[in-house]
C-alpha positions, 0 to 999 in steps of 0.5 A: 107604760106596761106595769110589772108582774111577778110570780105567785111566790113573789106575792106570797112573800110581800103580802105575807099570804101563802100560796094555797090562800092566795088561789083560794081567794083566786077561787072565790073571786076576790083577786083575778091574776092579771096574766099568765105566762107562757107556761101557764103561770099566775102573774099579778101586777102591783094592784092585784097585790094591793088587792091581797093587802086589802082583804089581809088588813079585813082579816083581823076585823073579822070581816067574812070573805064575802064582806071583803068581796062586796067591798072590793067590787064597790071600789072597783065600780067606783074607780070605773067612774059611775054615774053620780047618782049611782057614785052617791050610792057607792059612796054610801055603802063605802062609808057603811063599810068605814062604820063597821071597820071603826067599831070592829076596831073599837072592839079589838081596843077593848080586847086588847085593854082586858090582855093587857090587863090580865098579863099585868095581873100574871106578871104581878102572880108570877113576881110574887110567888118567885119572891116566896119560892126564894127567900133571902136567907139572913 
């Protein structure tokens, strides 16, 4: 079965990423097009897309375009079907990664609770100053 590619504009527009970051990630190795047309165009394929999903999801986590590339050739050794002793290696770092990304996520909630925090205490502001800018006349 021969899977579908598309263009480099059809990735930007599902993935939400421009086309200047898509090669730059091309260029840093973190996604290879899968072919290229007979004019010489970027294709990708539902995976490579995937891929791109990925690293955009890491984004936000702060994690460095390093970081996701390490993660990234760790799934793809294990989706090559290592030896075990090399899987349970894999599988380690893995889970290291799955630590970091639940207590980067931990630290956006606490960043989060402290904004919402703040609008509340400016919608409170803000409500009380437009009651003193208008008094009701009796």
């Amino acid at each position: 079965m021969t899977q579908r590619h598309m263009q480099i504009g059809e990735v930007a527009e599902q993935t939400g990423l421009s086309l200047r970051t898509i090669r730059y990630y091309e260029e840093m190795g973190l996604v290879v097009p899968s072919a290229r047309s007979t004019g010489g165009f970027r294709l990708y394929t539902e995976e490579n897309v995937a891929r791109l999903q990925l690293i955009k999801r890491m984004k936000p986590l702060e994690f460095s375009l390093e970081e996701s590339k390490d993660l990234l050739s760790v799934l793809d050794a294990i989706e090559a079907g290592p030896d075990p002793e090399a899987r349970a290696d894999l599988v380690g770092r893995l889970e290291m990664f799955h630590e970091a990304a639940n207590a980067r996520v931990e630290a956006v909630r606490r960043q989060l609770t402290i904004a919402e925090e703040f609008a509340a205490e400016l919608s409170t502001e803000v409500e009380r100053h437009k009651a003193t800018a208008n008094p009701t006349v009796t």
